[in-house]
C-alpha positions in Angstrom: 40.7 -1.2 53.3 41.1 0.4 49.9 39.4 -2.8 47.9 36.2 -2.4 50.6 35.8 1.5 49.7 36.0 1.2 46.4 33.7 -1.8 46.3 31.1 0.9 47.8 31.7 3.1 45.8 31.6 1.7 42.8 27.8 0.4 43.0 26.8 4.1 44.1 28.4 5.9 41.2 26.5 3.3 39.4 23.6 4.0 40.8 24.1 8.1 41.0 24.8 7.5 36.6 21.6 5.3 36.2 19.3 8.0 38.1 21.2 10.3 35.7 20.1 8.9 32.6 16.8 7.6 33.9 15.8 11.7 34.7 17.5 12.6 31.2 14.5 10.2 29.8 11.9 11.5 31.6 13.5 14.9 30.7 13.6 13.9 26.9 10.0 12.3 26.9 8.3 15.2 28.6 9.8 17.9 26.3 9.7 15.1 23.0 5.9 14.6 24.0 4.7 18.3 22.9 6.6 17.6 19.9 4.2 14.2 19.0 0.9 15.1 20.7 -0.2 17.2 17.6 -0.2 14.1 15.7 -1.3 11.8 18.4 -4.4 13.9 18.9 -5.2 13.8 14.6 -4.4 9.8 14.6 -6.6 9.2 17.5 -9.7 11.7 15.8 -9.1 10.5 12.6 -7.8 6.7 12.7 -8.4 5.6 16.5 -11.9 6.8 17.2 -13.5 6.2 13.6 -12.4 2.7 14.0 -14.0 1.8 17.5 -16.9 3.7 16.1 -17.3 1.1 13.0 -16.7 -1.6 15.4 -19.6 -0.5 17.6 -21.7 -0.1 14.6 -21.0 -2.9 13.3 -23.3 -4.7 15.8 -25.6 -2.5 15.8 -28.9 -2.3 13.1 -27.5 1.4 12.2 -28.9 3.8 9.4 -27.7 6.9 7.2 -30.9 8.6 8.9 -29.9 9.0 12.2 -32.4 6.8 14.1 -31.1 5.3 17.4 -29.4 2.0 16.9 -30.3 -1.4 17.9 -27.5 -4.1 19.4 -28.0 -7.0 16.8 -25.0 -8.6 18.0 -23.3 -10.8 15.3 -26.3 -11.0 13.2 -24.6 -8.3 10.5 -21.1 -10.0 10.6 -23.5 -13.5 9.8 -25.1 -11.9 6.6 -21.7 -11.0 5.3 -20.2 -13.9 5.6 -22.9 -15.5 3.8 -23.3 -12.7 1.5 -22.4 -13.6 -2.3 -21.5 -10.3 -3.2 -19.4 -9.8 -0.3 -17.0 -12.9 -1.9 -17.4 -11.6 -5.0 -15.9 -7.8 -4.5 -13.2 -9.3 -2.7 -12.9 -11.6 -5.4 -12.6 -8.8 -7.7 -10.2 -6.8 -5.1 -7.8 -10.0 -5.2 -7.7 -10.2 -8.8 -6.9 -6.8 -9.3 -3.9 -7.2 -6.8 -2.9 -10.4 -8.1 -2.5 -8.6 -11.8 -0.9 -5.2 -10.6 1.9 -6.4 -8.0 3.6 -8.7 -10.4 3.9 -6.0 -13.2 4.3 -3.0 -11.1 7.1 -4.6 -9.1 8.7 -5.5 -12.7 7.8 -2.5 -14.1 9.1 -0.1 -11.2 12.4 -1.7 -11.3 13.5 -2.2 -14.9 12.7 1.8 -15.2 14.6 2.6 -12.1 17.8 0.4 -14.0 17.2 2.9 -16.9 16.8 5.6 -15.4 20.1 5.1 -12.7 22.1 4.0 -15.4 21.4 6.3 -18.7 24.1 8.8 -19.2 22.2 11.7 -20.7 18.8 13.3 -19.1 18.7 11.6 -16.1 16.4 14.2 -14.3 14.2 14.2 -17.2 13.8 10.6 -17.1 13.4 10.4 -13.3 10.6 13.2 -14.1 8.5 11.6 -17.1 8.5 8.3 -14.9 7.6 9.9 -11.5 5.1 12.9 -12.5 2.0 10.6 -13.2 2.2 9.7 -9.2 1.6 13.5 -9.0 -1.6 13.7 -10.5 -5.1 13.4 -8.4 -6.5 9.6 -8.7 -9.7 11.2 -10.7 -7.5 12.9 -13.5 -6.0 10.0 -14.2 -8.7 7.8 -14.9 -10.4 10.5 -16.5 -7.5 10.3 -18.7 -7.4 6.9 -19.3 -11.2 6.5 -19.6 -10.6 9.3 -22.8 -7.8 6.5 -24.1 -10.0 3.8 -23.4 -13.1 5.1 -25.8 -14.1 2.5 -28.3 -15.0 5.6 -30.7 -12.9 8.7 -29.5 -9.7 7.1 -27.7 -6.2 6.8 -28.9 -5.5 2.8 -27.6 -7.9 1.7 -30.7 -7.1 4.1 -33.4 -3.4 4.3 -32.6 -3.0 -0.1 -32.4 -5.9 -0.3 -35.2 -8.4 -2.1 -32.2 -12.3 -2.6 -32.1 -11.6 -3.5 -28.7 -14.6 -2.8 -26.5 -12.5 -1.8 -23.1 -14.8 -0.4 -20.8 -18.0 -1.9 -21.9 -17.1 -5.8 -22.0 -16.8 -7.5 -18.4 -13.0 -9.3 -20.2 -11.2 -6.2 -20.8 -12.9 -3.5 -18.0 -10.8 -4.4 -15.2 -7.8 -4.6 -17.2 -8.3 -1.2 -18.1 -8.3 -0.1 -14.8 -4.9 -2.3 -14.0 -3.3 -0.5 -17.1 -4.4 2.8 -15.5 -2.9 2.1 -12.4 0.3 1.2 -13.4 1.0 4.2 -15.8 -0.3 6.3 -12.7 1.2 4.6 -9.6 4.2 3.1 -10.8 6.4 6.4 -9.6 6.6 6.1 -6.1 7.6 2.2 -6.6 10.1 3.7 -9.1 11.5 6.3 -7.1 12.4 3.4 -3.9 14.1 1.6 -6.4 16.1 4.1 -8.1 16.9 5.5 -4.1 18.0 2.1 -3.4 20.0 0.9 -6.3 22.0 4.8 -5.6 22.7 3.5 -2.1 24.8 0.4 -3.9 28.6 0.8 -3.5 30.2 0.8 -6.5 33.2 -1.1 -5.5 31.0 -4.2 -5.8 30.7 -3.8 -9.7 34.3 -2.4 -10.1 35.3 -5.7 -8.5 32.7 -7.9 -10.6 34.0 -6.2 -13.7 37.3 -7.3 -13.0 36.7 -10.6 -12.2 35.3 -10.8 -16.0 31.2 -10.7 -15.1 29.1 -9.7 -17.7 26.4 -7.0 -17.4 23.4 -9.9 -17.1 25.6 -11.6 -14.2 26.2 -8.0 -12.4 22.6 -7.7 -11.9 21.7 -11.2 -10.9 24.5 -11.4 -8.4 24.8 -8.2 -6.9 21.8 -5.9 -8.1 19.2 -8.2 -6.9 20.7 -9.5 -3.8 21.0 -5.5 -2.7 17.7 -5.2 -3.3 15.9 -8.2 -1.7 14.7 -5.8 0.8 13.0 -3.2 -1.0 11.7 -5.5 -2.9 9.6 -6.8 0.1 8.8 -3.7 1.0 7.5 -2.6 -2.5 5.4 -5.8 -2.9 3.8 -5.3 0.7 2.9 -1.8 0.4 1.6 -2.9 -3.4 -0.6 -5.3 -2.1 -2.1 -3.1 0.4 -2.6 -0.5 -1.6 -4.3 -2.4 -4.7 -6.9 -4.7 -1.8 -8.3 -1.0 -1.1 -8.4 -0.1 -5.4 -11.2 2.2 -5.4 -11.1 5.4 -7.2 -9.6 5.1 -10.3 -12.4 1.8 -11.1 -15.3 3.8 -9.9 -14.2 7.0 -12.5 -13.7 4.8 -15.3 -16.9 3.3 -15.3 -18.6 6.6 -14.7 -19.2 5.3 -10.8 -21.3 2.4 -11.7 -20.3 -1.5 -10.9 -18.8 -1.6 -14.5 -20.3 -4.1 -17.3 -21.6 -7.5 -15.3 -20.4 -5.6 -12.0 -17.0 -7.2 -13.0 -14.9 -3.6 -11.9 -17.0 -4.0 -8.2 -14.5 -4.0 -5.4 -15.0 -4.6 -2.0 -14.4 -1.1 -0.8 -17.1 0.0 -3.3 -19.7 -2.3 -2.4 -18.9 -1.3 1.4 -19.8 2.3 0.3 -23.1 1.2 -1.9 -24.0 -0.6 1.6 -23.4 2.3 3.9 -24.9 5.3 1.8 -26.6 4.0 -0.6 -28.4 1.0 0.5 -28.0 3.6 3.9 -27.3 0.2 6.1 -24.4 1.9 8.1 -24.0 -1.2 10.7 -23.7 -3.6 7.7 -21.5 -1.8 5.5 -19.3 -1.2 9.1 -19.3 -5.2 9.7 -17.7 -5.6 5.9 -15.2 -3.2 6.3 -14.4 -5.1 10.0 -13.7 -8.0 8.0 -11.8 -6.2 5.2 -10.0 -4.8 7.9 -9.0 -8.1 9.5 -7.8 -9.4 6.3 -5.7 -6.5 5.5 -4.2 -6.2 8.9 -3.5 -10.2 8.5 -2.0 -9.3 5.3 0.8 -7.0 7.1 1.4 -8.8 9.9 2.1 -11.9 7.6 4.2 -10.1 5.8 6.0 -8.7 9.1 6.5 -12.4 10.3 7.7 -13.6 6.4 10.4 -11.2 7.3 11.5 -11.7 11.0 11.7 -15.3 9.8 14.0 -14.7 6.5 16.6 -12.3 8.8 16.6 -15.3 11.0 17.6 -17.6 8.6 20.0 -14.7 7.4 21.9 -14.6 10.6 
């Protein structure tokens, strides 16, 4: 008799604690909602909406002026594909990447090693390495556009160059990489230095005593720790350098630079849409620049899922 009640009331107390924490949810989400919706109504004005509205321009025959729009269907997404310049830009866009990742990756992480394991100034390390990140993306290519100057700037005179930087199609757009790595390479920096502080130090301590050198330390333990950020330095990199547009439209005093060879995708979108004032086709290239950056995270996403896999 005993073993029957407690059968029933088992499943009911069950019950009774389940309807307990199911209204603690609804509880939690109703009063957690006000908290979000502020930013929920900004993403979906700023981020949401503008992007259904480039998609619905995008098949339309859309103008700067104003004048009602006309459904072309896939006529616009047709021109770009064919469109030379379209490959081009993103031709230029890829090369840019494919220069800055590699160094800034490098570069981020061998100063984030100096500046986690020098024993005097630290903060004033941390601070000359970070503080370029600070600056507005039109000061520092003003900056480096003064460095740059065949006749005025300090890169020729100080390493006794005739080096034509900004004029000659070879060395423009490694200008601009040179100015994006003194002036981005902080916030790479600064995960990599909060990363390697979040290494215990027991792990060294016992490396040290079982006789590894400083060269082994790092490739056995430094690295490893810091496969992850890694990843996630290189995929935010990528993204960030596909969309490179301010500091190579300063630098060539906002023109296509010599040859067009600093003319990124992103640029030529803008040309499209306000000056060329073709709004639906400059809305069906940055569709498609859309689709391959969003292909670029979610590869990266599944790279990831995949190598924890294989971890566990």
């Amino acid at each position: 008799m005993t073993t029957s009640a407690q059968t029933v009331v088992a499943p009911a107390r069950a019950k009774t604690a389940a309807d307990s924490a199911t209204a603690r949810r609804k509880r939690g989400f109703q009063h957690g909602g006000w908290f979000v919706a502020p930013f929920l109504t900004l993403f979906a004005l700023f981020v949401i909406w503008p992007l259904l509205r480039g998609v619905y321009l995008s098949f339309t025959d859309a103008n700067i002026s104003g004048d009602s729009a006309n459904f072309v269907g896939l006529d616009n997404y047709r021109e770009a594909l064919k469109d030379p310049l379209v490959w081009d830009t993103l031709g230029h866009s890829a090369y840019f990447t494919l220069l800055v990742v590699p160094c800034i990756t490098v570069l981020a992480f061998l100063l984030a090693m100096l500046a986690h394991n020098i024993e005097r100034g630290k903060w004033l390390w941390r601070l000359c390495f970070f503080a370029p990140f600070l600056l507005p993306s039109t000061v520092a290519a003003n900056l480096w556009q003064w460095l740059f100057n065949p006749g005025t700037g300090m890169i020729n005179h100080v390493f006794g160059l005739d080096t034509p930087w900004l004029t000659d199609k070879s060395y423009a757009m490694l200008a601009v990489v040179v100015c994006t790595l003194w002036w981005t390479v902080g916030f790479s920096f600064l995960l990599y230095l909060a990363a390697l502080q979040g290494i215990p130090d027991h792990l060294y301590e016992a490396a040290k005593l079982d006789g590894a050198n400083a060269w082994h330390r790092m490739v056995h333990i430094t690295l490893p720790m810091l496969r992850n950020i890694t990843g996630l330095v290189i995929a935010l990199q990528i993204l960030a350098s596909l969309q490179v547009f301010d500091q190579a439209v300063v630098m060539m005093d906002f023109t296509p630079g010599p040859e067009e060879s600093t003319r990124t995708i992103v640029q030529y979108t803008l040309e499209e849409g306000f000056t060329s004032y073709r709004v639906g086709y400059a809305s069906a290239i940055s569709i498609i620049f859309f689709v391959i950056i969003a292909s670029v995270a979610v590869a990266r996403m599944w790279l990831l899922r995949k190598r924890e896999e294989g971890v566990r």
